[in-house]
C-alpha positions in Angstrom: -0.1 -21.4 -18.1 2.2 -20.7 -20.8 6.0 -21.4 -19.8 9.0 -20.7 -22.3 12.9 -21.5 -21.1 15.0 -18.4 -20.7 18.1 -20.6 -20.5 20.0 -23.8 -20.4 22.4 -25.2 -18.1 24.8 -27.9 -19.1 28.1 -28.8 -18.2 30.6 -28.5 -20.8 33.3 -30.8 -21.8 35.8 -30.1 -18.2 32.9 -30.4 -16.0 32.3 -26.7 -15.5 28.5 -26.0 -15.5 27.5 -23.6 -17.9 24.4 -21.3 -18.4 23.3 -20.6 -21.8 20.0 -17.7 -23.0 18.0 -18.8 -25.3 16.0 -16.3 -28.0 12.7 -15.8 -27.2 9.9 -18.8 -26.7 12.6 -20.8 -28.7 11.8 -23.3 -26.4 8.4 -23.7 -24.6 6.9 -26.0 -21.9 3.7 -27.2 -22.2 1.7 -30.3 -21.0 1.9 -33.8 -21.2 1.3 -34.2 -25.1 0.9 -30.9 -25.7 -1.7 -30.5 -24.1 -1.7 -26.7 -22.0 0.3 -27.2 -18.7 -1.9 -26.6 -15.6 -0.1 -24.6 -13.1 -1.3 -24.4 -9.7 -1.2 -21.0 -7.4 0.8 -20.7 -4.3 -0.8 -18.4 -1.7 -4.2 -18.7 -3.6 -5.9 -15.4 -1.8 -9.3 -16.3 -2.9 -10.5 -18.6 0.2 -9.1 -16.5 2.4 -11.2 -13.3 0.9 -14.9 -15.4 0.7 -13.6 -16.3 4.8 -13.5 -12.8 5.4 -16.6 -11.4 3.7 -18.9 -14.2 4.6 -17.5 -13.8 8.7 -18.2 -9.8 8.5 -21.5 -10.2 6.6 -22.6 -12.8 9.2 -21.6 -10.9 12.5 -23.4 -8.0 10.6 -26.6 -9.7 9.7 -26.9 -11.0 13.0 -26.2 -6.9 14.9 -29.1 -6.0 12.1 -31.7 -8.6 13.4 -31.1 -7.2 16.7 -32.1 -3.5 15.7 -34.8 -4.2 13.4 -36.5 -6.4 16.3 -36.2 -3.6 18.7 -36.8 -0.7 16.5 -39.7 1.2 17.4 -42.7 1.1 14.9 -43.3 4.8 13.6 -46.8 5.9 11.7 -46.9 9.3 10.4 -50.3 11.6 8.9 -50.6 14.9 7.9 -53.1 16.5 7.3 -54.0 19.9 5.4 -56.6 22.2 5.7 -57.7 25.5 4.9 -53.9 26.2 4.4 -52.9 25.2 7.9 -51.9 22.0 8.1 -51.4 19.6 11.3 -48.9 16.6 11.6 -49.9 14.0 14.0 -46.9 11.3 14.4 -47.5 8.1 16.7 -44.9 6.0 18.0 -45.3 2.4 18.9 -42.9 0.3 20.5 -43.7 -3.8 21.2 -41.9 -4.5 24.5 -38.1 -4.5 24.4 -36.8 -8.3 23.6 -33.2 -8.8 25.4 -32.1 -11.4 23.2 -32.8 -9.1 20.1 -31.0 -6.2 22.3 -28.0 -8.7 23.5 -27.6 -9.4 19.4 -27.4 -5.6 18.5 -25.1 -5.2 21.6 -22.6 -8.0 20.6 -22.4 -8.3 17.2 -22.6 -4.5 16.2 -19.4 -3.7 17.5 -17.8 -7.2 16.5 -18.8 -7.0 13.3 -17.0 -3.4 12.9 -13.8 -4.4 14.5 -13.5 -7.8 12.4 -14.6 -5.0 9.3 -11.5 -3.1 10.1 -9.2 -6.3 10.9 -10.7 -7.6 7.7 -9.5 -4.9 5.5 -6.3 -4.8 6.7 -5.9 -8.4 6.0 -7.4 -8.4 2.3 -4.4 -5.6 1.8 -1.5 -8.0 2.9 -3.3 -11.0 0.9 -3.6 -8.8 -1.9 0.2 -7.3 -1.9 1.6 -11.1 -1.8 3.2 -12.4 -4.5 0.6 -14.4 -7.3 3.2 -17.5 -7.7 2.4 -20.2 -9.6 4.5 -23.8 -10.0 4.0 -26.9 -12.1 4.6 -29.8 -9.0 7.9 -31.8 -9.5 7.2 -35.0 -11.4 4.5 -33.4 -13.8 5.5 -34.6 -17.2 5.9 -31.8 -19.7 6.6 -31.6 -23.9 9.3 -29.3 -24.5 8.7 -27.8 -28.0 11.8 -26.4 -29.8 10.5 -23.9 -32.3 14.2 -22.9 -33.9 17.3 -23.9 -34.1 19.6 -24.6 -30.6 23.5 -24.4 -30.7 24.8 -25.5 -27.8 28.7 -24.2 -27.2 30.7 -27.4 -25.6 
């Protein structure tokens, strides 16, 4: 992160505390030694987006498995002759399996609803503010790149 002070409090010579702006990146934070100063996010989205994706694309995955198991098995020939052409189509179907019906049942509609809760909540995640602090106690350099006149 890259940090610069805006401004200066101090308390002047009565007591009084004072607030002083400072030109720009006259005085910048950085990390212990100079090094860059690691900042670290509050209300880090991310997680919270994989949790949602990988929930929906489970729940839909498993409604899938469900329809493919009981999804009738098609074979299709035509066949042309003399200009006249026939099409014979013949459908096959292995006996209905209940578990692969009960997972098409379940998670098909789950999966939409958690689809449409999940958008809804990636939109507030996304619209919150991308805050970032330095914790208290992390020791900084404060480099001064011009001249500071501090009224007293």
């Amino acid at each position: 992160m890259s940090a610069s002070a805006i401004a200066i409090l101090y308390r002047d010579r009565s007591g009084q505390i004072r607030q002083q702006t400072l030109p720009p990146d006259s005085l910048q934070i950085r990390g212990q030694d100079n090094r860059p100063l690691i900042a670290q996010k509050l209300n880090d989205v991310g997680p919270d987006i994989v949790r949602q994706d990988l929930l929906t694309g489970l729940l839909s995955s498993l409604g899938r498995v469900g329809t493919i198991i009981n999804q009738p098995r098609t074979q299709s020939s035509t066949i042309t002759s003399g200009g006249n052409f026939n099409q014979s189509v013949i459908t096959s179907s292995a006996e209905p399996q209940i578990w692969a019906a009960a997972l098409e049942g379940f998670f098909n509609p789950i999966a939409e609803r958690i689809a449409r809760r999940s958008d809804q909540t990636m939109q507030e995640l996304l619209q919150r503010p991308n805050v970032q602090f330095v914790p208290e106690g992390t020791e900084v350099s404060v480099v001064v790149n011009s001249f500071l006149r501090v009224d007293r």
